[in-house]
N, C-alpha and C positions, 0 to 999 in steps of 0.2 A: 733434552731429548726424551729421558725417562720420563718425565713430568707429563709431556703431550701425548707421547704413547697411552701413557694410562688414561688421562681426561678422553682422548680418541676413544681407547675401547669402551668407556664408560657411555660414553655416547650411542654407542653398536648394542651393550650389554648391559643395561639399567637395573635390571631387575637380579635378586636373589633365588635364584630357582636348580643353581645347579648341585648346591652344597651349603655350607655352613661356614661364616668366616669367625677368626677366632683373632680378637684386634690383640695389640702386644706393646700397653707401654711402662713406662718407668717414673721418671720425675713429670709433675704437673707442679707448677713455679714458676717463678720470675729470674732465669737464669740464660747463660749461653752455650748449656750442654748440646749436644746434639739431637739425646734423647727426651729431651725435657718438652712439654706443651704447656703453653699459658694458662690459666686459667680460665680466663674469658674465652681460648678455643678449644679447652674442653669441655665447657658449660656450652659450646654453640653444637658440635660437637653428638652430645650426650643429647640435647633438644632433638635436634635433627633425627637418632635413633628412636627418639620414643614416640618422634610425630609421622615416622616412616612405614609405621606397622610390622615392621621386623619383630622376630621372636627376640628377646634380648636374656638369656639365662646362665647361670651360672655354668663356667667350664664340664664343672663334674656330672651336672644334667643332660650336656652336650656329647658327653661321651657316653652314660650310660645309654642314650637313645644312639647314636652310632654304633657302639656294642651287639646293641639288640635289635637294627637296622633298620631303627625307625624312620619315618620322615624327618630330614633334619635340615631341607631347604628354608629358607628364611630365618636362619637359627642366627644371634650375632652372639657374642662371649667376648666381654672385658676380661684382661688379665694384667696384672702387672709385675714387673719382679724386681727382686731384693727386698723391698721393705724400706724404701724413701721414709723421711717424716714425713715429708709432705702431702703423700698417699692420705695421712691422717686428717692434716692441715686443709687439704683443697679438693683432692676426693669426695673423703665421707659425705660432705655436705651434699656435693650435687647428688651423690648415688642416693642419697635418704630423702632428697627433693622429690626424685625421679620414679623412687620407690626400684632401684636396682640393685642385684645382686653380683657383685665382681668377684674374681679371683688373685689372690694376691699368693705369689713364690717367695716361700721364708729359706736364707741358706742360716741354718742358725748363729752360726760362728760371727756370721757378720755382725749381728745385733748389737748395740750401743758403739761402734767404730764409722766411720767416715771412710765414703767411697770417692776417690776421685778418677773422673772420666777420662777417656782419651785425650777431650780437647781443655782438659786440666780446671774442671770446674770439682769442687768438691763438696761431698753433699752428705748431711746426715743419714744415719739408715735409726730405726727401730732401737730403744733399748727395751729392755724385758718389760720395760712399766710400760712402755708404748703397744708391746706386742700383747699383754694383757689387756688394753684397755681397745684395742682391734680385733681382739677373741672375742670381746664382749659384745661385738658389733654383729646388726645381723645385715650387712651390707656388704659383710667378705664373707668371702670361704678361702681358709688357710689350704696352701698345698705345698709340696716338698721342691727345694731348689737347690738340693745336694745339702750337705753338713755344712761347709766350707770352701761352696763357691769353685772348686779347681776344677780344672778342664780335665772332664772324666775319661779320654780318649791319653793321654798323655801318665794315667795312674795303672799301677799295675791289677789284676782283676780283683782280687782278693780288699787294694785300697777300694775298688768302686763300691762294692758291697758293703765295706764299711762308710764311705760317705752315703751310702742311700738308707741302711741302717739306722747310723745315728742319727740320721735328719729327722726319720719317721718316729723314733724313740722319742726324743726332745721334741717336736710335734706333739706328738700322741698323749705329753702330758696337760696339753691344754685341751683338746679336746679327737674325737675320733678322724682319726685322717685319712684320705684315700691317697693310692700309693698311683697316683699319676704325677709326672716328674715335668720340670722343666729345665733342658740342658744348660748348663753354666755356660755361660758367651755362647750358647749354641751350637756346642762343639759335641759330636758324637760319633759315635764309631757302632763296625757290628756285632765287635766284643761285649762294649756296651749295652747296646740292646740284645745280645744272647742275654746278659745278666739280669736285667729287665726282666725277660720271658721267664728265668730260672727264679727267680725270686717272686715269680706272681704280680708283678707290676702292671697297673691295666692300660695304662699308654701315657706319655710323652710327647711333649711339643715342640716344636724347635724354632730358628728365625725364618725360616725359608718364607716367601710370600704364597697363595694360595688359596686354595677353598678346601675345608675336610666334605669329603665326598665317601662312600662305601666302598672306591678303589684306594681311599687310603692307607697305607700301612700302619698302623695303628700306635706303632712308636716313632712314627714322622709327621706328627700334624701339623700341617703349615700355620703361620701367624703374619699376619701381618702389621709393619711397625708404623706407629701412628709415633711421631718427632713435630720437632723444633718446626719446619718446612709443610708440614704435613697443611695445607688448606681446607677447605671445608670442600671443594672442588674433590679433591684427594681424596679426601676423608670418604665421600661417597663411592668412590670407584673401589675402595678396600672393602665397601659394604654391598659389593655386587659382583655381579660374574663376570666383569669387567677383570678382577681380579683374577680369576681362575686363567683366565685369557695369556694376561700379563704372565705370571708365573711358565706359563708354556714358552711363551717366545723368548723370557729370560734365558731362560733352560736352553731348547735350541742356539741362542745363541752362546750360550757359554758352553755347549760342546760346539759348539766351530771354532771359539778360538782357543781350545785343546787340542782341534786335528790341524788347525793352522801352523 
């Protein structure tokens, strides 16, 4: 049902004119995570954005023109988070193909340890010689994904400040980092983002689906997640205002069945 709703509005809504999407994925491999895309459909994928005329630019360029309320229709933004090998392995190439620039969420702690997923697939993340030789790349831009990964809404205030601390510290010693975050599992709160605002933070993104528009809140920028299921069909409708659509009638519908 979800599927044809969105191919429907993509139908209605083709075009990128009302905001900026910001895609949101994780492993690219030959796996049966959830999160994970193929190869061969993120090479078709990544064709399709660059023969689309879309703006395709780095997150932290996407926000400094939202900051500053620029035009930011036609804007797309790759981002990926934790720091898979495989980022290394099956990314870099298409992005150095394509001549793009992505963003990748480093949680430090995680580096040289093994993530396993919900549906119990487990996957290498970055050790330090991998996350040097990704600094060295000019195909990412590093940003912060907390210290250690924990669900910042569940830490007391004084912990969140030290997990967005130390991320930006141990960051900051490979190269200059901007202090835009991406919440762990997506989990956030408004304590959280007070600490955000109190510490000078310039925005945050989360999982929600959507479009950044100039009625964004600036520490709630939607993403939306390109997976396992995700089609080239799909794939397009997150790259248009098809999406911003979707997001809304999500929404209405998950407060009907809270008042239900």
């Amino acid at each position: 049902m979800k599927k044809f709703l969105k191919i429907f509005l993509y139908k209605i809504y083709p075009k990128l004119a009302k905001g900026a999407s910001v895609l949101m994925y994780h492993s690219v491999a030959v796996n049966n995570a959830f999160f994970t895309v193929t190869p061969d459909n993120f090479e078709k994928q990544i064709k399709y954005l660059s023969e689309s005329g879309l703006k395709i630019i780095p997150l932290s360029k996407l926000v400094d023109m939202f900051l500053k309320k620029e035009d930011i229709s036609s804007c797309v933004s790759l981002t990926f988070d934790d720091g898979y090998l495989d980022n290394l392995q099956n990314v870099l190439p298409v992005l150095r193909q394509y001549s793009i620039k992505a963003t990748i969420f480093i949680a430090p702690k995680l580096l040289g340890t093994k993530f396993t997923t919900s549906d119990k697939v487990t996957l290498d993340i970055f050790t330090e010689d991998d996350f040097e030789k990704l600094g060295a790349s000019n195909n990412f831009e590093i940003l912060p994904h907390s210290f250690s990964h924990k669900e910042l809404p569940s830490l007391a205030r004084e912990e969140v400040r030290r997990e967005l601390s130390d991320c930006v510290e141990f960051l900051s010693k490979k190269d200059k980092i901007r202090k835009i975050l991406a919440y762990p599992r997506g989990k956030y709160s408004k304590e959280v983002m007070d600490v955000l605002s109190e510490e000078g933070w310039e925005a945050a993104v989360t999982t929600l689906p959507g479009l950044l528009t100039h009625n964004t809140e600036r520490f709630l920028i939607p993403r939306n997640f390109v997976g396992r299921f995700t089609d080239i069909k799909e794939f397009k409708m997150l790259t248009s205002d098809g999406v911003y659509y979707y997001a809304k009638v999500r929404l209405w519908f998950l407060d009907l069945l809270k008042k239900s």
